[in-house]
C-alpha positions as CSV (number, residue, x, y, z in Angstrom):
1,X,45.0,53.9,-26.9
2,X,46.1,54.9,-23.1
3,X,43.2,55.2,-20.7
4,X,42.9,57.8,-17.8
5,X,44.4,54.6,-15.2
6,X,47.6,54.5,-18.0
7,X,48.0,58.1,-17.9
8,X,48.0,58.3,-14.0
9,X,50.4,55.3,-13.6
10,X,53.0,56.6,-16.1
11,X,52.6,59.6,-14.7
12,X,53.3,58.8,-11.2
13,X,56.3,56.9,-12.6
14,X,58.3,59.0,-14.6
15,X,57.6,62.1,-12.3
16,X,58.7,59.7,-9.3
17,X,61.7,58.3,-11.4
18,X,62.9,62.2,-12.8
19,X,62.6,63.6,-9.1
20,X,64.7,60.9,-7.5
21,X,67.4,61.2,-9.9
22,X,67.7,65.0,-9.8
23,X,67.5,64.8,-5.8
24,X,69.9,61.5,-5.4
25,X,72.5,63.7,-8.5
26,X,72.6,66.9,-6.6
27,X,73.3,64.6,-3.4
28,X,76.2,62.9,-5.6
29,X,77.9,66.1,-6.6
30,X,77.9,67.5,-3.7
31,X,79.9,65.0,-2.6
32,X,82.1,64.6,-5.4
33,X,82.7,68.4,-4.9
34,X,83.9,67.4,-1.1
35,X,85.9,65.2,-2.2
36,X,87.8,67.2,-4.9
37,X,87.4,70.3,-4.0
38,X,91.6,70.9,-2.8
39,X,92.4,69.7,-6.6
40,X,90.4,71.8,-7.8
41,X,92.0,74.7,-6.1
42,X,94.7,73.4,-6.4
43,X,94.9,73.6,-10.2
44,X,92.8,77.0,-10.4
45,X,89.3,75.7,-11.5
46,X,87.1,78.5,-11.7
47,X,83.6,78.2,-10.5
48,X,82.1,78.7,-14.5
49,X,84.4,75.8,-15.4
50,X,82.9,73.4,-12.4
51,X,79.6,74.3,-13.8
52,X,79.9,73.8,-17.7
53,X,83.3,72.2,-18.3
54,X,82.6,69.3,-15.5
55,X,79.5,69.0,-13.5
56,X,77.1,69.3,-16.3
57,X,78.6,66.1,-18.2
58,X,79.1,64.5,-14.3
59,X,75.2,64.4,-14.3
60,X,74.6,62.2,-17.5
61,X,77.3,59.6,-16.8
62,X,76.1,59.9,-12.8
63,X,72.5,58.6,-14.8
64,X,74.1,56.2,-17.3
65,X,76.1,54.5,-14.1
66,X,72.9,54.1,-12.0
67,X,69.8,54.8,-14.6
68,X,68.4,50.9,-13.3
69,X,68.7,51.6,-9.7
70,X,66.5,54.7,-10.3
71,X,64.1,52.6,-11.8
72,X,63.8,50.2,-10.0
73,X,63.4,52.7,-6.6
74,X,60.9,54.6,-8.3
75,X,58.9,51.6,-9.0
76,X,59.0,50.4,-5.3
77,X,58.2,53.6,-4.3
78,X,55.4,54.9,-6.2
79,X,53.5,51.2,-6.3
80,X,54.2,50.6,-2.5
81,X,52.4,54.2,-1.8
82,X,49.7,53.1,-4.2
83,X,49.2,49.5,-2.4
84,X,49.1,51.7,1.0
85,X,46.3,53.8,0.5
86,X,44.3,50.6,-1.4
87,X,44.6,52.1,-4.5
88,X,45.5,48.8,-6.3
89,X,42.7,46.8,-4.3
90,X,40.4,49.7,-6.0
91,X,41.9,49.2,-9.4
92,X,41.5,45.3,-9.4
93,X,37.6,45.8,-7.3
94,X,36.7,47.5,-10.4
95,X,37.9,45.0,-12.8
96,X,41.1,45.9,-13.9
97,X,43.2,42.0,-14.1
98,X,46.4,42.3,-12.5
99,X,48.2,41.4,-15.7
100,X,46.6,44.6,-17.2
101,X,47.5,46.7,-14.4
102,X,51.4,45.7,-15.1
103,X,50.7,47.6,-18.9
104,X,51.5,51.2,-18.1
105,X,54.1,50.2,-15.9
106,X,56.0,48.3,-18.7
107,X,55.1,51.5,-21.4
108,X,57.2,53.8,-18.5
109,X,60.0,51.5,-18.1
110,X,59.8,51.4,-22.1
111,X,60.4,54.8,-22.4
112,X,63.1,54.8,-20.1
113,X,64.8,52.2,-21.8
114,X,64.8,53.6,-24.9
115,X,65.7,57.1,-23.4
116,X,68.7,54.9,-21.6
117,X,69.7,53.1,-25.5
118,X,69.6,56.3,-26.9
119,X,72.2,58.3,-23.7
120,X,74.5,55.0,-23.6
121,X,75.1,55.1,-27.6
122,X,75.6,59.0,-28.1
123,X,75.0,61.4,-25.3
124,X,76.7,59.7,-22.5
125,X,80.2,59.1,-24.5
126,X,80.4,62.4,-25.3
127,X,79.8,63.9,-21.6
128,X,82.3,60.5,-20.9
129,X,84.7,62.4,-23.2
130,X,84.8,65.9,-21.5
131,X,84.8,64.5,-17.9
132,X,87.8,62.7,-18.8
133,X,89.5,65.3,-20.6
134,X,88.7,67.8,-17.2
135,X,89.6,65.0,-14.9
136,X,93.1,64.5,-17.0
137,X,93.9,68.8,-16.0
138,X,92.5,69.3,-12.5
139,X,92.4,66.4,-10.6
140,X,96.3,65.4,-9.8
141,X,95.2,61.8,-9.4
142,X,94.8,61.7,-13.0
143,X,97.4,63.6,-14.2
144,X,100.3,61.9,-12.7
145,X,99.5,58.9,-13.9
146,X,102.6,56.9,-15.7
147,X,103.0,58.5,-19.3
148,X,105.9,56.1,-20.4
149,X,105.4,52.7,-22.2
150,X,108.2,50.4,-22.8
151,X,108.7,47.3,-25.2
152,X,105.7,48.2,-26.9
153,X,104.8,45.0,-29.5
154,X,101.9,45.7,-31.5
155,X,100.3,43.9,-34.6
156,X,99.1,47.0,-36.5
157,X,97.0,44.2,-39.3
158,X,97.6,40.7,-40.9
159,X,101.3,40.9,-41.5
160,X,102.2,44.4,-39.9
161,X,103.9,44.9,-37.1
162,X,105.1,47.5,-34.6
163,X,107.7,47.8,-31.8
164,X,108.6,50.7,-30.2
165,X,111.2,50.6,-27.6
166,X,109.8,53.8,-25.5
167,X,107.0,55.8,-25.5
168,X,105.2,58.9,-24.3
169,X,101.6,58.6,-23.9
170,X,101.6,62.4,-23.1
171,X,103.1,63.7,-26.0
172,X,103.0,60.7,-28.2
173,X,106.8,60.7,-29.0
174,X,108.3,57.4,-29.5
175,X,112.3,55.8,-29.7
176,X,113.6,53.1,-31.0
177,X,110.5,52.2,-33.8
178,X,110.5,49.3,-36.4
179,X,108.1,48.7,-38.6
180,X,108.1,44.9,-40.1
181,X,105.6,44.0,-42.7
182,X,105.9,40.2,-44.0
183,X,103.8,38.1,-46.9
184,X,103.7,35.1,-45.2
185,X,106.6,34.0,-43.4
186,X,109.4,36.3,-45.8
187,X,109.8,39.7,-44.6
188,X,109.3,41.6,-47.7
189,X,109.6,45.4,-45.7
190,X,111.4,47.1,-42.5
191,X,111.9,50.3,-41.8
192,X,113.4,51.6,-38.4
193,X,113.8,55.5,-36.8
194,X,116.0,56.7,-33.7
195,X,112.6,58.6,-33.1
196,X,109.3,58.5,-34.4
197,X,106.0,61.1,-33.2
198,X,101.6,61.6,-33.9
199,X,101.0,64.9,-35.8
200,X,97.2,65.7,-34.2
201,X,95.8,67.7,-37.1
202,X,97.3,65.0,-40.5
203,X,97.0,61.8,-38.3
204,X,100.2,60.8,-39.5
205,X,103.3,60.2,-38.2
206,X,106.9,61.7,-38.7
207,X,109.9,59.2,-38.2
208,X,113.2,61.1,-37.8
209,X,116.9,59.7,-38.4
210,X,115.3,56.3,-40.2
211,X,116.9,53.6,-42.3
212,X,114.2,51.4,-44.7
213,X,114.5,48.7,-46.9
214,X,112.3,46.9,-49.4
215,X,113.3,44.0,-50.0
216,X,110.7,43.0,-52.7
217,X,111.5,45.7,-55.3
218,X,115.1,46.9,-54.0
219,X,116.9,45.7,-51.2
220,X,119.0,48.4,-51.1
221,X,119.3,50.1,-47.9
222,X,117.7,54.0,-47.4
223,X,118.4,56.5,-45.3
224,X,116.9,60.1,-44.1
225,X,116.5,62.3,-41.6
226,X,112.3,62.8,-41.3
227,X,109.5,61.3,-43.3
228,X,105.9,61.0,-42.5
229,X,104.1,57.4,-42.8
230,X,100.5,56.5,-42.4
231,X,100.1,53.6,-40.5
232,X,96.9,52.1,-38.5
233,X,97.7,53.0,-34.9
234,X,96.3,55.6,-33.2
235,X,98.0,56.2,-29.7
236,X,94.4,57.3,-27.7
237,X,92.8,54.2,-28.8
238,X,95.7,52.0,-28.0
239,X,96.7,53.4,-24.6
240,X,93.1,53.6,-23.2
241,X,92.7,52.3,-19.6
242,X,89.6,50.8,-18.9
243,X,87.6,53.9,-17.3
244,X,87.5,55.5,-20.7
245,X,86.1,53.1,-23.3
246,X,83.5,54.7,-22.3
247,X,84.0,57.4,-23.8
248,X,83.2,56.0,-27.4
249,X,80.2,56.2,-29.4
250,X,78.7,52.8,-30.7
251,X,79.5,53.6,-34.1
252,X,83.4,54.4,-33.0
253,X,83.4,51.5,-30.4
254,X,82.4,48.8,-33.0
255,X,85.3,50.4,-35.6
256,X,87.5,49.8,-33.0
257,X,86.4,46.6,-31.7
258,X,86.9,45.9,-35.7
259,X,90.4,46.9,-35.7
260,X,91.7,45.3,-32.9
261,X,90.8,42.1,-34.0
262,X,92.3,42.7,-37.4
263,X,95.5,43.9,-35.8
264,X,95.0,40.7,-34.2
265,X,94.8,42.3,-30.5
266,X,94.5,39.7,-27.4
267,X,92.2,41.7,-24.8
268,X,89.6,43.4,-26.2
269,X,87.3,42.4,-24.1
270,X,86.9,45.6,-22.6
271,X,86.0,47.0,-25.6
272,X,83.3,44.3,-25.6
273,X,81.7,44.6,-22.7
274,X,81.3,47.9,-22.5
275,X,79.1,47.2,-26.4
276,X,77.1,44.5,-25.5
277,X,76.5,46.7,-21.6
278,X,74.7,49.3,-24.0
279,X,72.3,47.1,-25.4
280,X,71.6,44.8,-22.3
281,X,71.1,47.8,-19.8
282,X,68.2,48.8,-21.7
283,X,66.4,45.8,-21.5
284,X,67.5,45.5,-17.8
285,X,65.1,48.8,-17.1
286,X,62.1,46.2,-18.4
287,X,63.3,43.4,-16.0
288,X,63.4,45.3,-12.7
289,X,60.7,47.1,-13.3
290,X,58.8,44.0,-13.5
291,X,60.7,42.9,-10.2
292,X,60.0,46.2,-8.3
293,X,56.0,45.4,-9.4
294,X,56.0,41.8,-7.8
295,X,57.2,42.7,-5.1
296,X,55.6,46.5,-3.5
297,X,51.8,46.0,-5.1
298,X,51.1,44.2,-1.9
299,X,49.1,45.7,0.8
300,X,51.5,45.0,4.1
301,X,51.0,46.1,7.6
302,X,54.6,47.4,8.0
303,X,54.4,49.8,5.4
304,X,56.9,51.1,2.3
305,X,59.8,50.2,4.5
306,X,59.8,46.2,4.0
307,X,59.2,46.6,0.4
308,X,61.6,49.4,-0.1
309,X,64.0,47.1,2.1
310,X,63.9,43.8,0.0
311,X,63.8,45.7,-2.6
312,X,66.7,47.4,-2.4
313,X,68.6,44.1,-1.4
314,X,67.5,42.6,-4.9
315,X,68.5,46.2,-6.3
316,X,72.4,45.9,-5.5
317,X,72.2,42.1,-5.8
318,X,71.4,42.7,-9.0
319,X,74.3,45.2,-9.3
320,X,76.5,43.0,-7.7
321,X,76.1,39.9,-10.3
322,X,76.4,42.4,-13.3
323,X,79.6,43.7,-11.7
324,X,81.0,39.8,-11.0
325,X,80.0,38.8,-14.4
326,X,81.8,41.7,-16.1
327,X,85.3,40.7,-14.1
328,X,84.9,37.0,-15.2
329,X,84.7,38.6,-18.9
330,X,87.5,40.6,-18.6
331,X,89.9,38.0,-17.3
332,X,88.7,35.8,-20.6
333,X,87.1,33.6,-18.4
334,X,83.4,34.3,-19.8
335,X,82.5,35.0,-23.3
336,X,81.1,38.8,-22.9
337,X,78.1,38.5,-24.2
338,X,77.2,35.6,-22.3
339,X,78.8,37.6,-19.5
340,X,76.6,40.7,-19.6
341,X,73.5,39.0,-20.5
342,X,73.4,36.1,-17.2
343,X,72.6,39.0,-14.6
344,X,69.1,39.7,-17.3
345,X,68.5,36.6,-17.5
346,X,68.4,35.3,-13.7
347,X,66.6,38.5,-12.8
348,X,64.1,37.8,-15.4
349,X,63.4,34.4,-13.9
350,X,62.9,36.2,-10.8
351,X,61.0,38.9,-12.0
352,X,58.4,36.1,-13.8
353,X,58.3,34.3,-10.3
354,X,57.4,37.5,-8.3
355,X,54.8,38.5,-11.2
356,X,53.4,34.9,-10.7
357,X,53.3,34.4,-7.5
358,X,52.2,37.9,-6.4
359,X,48.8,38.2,-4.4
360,X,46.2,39.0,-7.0
């Protein structure tokens, strides 16, 4: 059961932690409307669209991209004010031990994290989504990106495989396709199309001027002029650049982690990341929390500044190694879930040493 000293310390966190993120967010867009403002002129955005088309899924991936810098201000903030005006001498005078004190602390940052689990799995991929899909019509930078593949070579599952000679990303149109499938080493199926495209609403796709042979039941050889086919590729998923697995919930991003490596795909690791971030940011909001403690419930004659300062330092330190760690995984060089899991597990070594070592 939470007592009145619970209360008041959750309290003072969350309110701290909600009010720094809407001030530090309106700061953001601001700028981010400085910035793109002549696109969005540019491209006739109206000010209703700004509001509810972009900016109001800006603000939940603004808090997905910096929810444990928040956190970890908040807590440096809030306890450093606390330590100032000798409310924490008061708090242990009357009896309270200093583990006990770090208890509503950790029930905050527990609600945080599970508030954070909960935006990185659904909310956050779907605001993800719609920024993207604004960003890909009004921002030029985005929508002159290269649209044209070439020499695709894709392993659609064991035994399947794809080339495609050229192909739109914009209109998913494709020349030149051949479609192999093989039963061990003996190609037992080809078919191949002067032009192949992705029909949105059946998920299919509609090969045009194609010759196919089977050479398992008749090896005779087939021709037509258009004939739809079902095949696993899907040209979103395949073409995605690494600033939009993000926009996948777990659920999707684990059915295609699951594909690729049926299809027998060589960089996924993107794909992994970006799972294994979900689940360790959470328990990053616990770790800094615990950091941000050690370090500001000490009394000190300079005042917030020094705590705020160091704290800070640790803060984008923190960022720093997560962000190294991440670009060792994607060049292969790191398993990822060893990857995303080192910065937690250093800062947790730190955060034990702080707690242990703070004045008590």
């Amino acid at each position: 059961m939470l007592k009145k000293l619970d209360r008041y310390i959750i309290s003072k966190f969350l309110s701290t932690f909600f009010y720094s993120l809407g001030l530090i967010s309106a700061v953001s867009i601001i700028i981010d409307l400085a910035e793109k403002i002549d696109d969005f002129i540019q491209n006739n955005a109206s000010t209703h669209q700004l509001i509810f088309d972009y900016y109001i899924y800006f603000i939940p991936w603004f808090y997905n991209l910096f929810n444990n810098l928040f956190v970890f201000i908040s807590v440096i903030f809030f306890t450093s004010r606390l330590a100032m005006n000798s409310e924490i001498i008061a708090m242990l005078a009357g009896g309270v031990s200093f583990r006990r004190l770090l208890r509503p602390y950790m029930i905050a940052a527990s609600i945080l994290a599970v508030l954070s689990y909960f935006m990185n799995t659904w909310v956050t991929p779907y605001c993800n989504e719609q920024k993207v899909a604004f960003e890909n019509q009004y921002i030029n930078g985005r929508r002159h990106e290269e649209q044209w593949m070439r020499n695709v070579h894709r392993q659609l599952q064991p035994g399947v495989y794809m080339f495609i000679d050229n192909f739109s990303k914009r209109d998913s149109i494709g020349y030149k396709f051949t479609l192999e499938k093989f039963e061990g080493r003996e190609l037992v199926y080809k078919l191949a199309s002067e032009r192949f495209s992705f029909d949105q609403e059946t998920g299919k796709w509609r090969v045009e001027n194609y010759t196919e042979r089977d050479f398992k039941s008749d090896s005779s050889l087939r021709k037509g002029e258009n004939k739809d086919i079902d095949i696993a590729f899907n040209p979103h998923e395949f073409f995605l650049r690494k600033d939009d697995v993000g926009i996948y919930s777990t659920p999707e991003l684990n059915r295609i982690i699951k594909a690729e490596k049926m299809r027998g795909a060589e960089k996924i690791e993107f794909y992994l990341v970006e799972k294994y971030r979900r689940l360790a940011m959470p328990f990053s909001t616990l770790i800094l929390t615990l950091i941000g403690f050690g370090i500001s419930s000490r009394k000190m004659k300079s005042g917030i500044g020094m705590h705020l300062g160091f704290g800070l330092a640790l803060a984008f330190s923190f960022i720093f190694v997560s962000q190294l760690t991440f670009t060792f995984a994607y060049s292969g060089d790191l398993p990822p879930l060893l990857a995303v899991w080192i910065p937690n597990i250093i800062y947790l070594v730190i955060g034990l040493v702080l707690f242990r070592y703070a004045p008590k």
